[in-house]
C-alpha positions as CSV (number, residue, x, y, z in Angstrom):
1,X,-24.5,15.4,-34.9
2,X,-24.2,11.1,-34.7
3,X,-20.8,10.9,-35.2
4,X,-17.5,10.6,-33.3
5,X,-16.4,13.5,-34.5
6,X,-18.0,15.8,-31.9
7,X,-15.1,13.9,-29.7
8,X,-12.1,14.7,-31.4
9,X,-11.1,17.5,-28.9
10,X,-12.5,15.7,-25.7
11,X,-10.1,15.3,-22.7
12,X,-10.7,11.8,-21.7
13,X,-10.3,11.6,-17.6
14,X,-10.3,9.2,-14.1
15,X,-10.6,5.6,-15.5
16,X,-11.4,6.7,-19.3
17,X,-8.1,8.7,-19.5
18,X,-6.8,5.0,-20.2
19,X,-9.8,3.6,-21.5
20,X,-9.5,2.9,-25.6
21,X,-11.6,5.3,-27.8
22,X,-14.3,3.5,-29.7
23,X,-15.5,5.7,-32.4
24,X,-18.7,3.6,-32.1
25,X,-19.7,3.6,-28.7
26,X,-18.8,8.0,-28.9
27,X,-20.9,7.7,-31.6
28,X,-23.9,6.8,-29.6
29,X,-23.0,9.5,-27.4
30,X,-22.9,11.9,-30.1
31,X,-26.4,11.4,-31.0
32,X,-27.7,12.4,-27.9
33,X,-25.6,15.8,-28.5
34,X,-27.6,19.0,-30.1
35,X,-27.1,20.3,-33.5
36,X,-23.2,22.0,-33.2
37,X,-22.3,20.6,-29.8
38,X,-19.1,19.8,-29.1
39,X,-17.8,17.6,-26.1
40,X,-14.9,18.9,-23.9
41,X,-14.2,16.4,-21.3
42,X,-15.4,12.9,-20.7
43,X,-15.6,11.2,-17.0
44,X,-16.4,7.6,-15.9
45,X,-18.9,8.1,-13.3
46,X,-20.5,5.5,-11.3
47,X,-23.1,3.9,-12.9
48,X,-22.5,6.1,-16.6
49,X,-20.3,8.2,-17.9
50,X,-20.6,12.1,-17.5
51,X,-20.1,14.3,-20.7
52,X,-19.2,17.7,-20.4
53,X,-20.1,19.6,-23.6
54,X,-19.6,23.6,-25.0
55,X,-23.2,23.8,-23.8
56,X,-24.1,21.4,-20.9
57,X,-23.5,18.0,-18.5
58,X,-25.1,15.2,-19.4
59,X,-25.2,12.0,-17.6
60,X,-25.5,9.3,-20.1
61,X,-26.5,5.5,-18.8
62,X,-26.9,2.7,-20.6
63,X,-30.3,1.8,-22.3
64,X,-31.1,-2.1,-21.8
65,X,-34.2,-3.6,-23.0
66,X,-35.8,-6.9,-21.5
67,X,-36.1,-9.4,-23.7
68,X,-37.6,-13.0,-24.1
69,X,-39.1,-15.3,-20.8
70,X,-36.3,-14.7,-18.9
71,X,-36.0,-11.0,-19.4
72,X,-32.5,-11.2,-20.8
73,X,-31.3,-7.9,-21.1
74,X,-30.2,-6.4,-24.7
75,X,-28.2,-3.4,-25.0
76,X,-29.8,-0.4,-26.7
77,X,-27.5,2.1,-27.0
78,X,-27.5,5.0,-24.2
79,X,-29.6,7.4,-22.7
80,X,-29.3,10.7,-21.1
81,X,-30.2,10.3,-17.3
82,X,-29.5,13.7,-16.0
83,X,-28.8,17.2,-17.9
84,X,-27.1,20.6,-16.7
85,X,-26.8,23.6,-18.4
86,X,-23.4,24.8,-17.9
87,X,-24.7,28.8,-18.1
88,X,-26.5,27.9,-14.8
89,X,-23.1,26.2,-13.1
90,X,-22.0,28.8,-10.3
91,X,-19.6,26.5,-8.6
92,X,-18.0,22.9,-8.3
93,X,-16.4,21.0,-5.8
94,X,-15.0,17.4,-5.3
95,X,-15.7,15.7,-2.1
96,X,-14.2,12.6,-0.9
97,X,-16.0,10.8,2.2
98,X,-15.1,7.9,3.8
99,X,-17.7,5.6,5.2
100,X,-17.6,2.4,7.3
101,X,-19.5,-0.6,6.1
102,X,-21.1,-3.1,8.5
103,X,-18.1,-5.6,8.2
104,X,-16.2,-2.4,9.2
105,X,-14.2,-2.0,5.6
106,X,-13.9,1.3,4.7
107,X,-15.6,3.0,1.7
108,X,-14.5,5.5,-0.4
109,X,-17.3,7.7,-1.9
110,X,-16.0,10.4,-4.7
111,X,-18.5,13.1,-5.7
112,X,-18.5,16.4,-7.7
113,X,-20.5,18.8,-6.2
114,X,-22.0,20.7,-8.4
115,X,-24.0,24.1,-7.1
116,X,-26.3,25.5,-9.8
117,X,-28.7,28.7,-10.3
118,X,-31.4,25.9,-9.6
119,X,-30.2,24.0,-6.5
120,X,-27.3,21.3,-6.3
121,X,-26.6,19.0,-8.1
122,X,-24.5,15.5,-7.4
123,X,-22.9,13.1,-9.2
124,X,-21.1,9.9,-7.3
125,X,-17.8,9.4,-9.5
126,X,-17.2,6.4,-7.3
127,X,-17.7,4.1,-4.6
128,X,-14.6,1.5,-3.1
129,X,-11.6,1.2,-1.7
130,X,-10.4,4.4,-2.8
131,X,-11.5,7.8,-4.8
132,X,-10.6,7.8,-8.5
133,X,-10.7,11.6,-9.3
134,X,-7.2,13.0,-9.2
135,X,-7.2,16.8,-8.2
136,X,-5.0,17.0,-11.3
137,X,-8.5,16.0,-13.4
138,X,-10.7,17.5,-11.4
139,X,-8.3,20.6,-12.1
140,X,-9.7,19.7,-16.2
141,X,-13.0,19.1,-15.2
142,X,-13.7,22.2,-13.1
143,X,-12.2,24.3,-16.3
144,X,-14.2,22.0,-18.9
145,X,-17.5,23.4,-16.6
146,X,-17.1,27.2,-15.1
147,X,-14.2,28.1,-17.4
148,X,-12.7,31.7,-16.7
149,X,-14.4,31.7,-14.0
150,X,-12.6,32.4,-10.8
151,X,-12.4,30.0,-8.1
């Protein structure tokens, strides 16, 4: 599919809840997505943005290429960093930590936890002054991923 269309039922959440939907750049998504696939949910992540599709979790990054003598960097489109499939998802948790930097500011550090029939899995939503997963999304999220499943 390499169309927007596989997004049209896609819960956008954190930052990309208010972020404005560009049928374009979803459409470089989409042609990362297998025949059929249809997204569910849609996180800004640090670093990428985290897809959750019908079939699995994807962590999509953007592709630069250098170019020229002063390697001037050219956007390519995306590419798909990380892959999950949701059958082996058994459980998913949010974890905020705080951490101390050496200035002594303090660092917010947002993760989904994500334990699998393979080993665990992390992905840093954030990193700053403050988390930006609401338990409300992370409510979405964990049903967009283990579905029925019980907590």
């Amino acid at each position: 599919m390499d169309d927007s269309k596989a997004f049209e039922r896609t819960t956008f959440l954190g930052l990309a809840r208010s972020a404005k939907r560009d049928p374009y750049r979803l459409s470089l998504f989409a042609q990362h997505l297998q025949s059929g696939e249809i997204s569910r949910a849609l996180l800004a992540v640090s670093g990428g943005t985290l897809i959750i599709t019908d079939r699995r979790i994807l962590l999509m990054r953007a592709h630069l290429d250098d170019h020229g003598a002063w390697n001037v960097k050219q956007f390519q489109g995306y590419s798909v960093d990380r892959s999950v499939d949701l059958d082996t998802v058994v459980d998913l948790d949010h974890a905020v930590q705080s951490n101390a930097d050496r200035s002594g500011n303090r660092r917010m550090e947002d993760w989904l936890l994500l334990t699998t029939t393979e080993g665990r899995e992390d992905f840093l939503v954030s990193r700053g002054p403050e988390a930006t997963l609401s338990e409300q999304d992370f409510t979405i999220l964990r049903a967009a991923i283990l579905g029925d499943q019980p907590k």
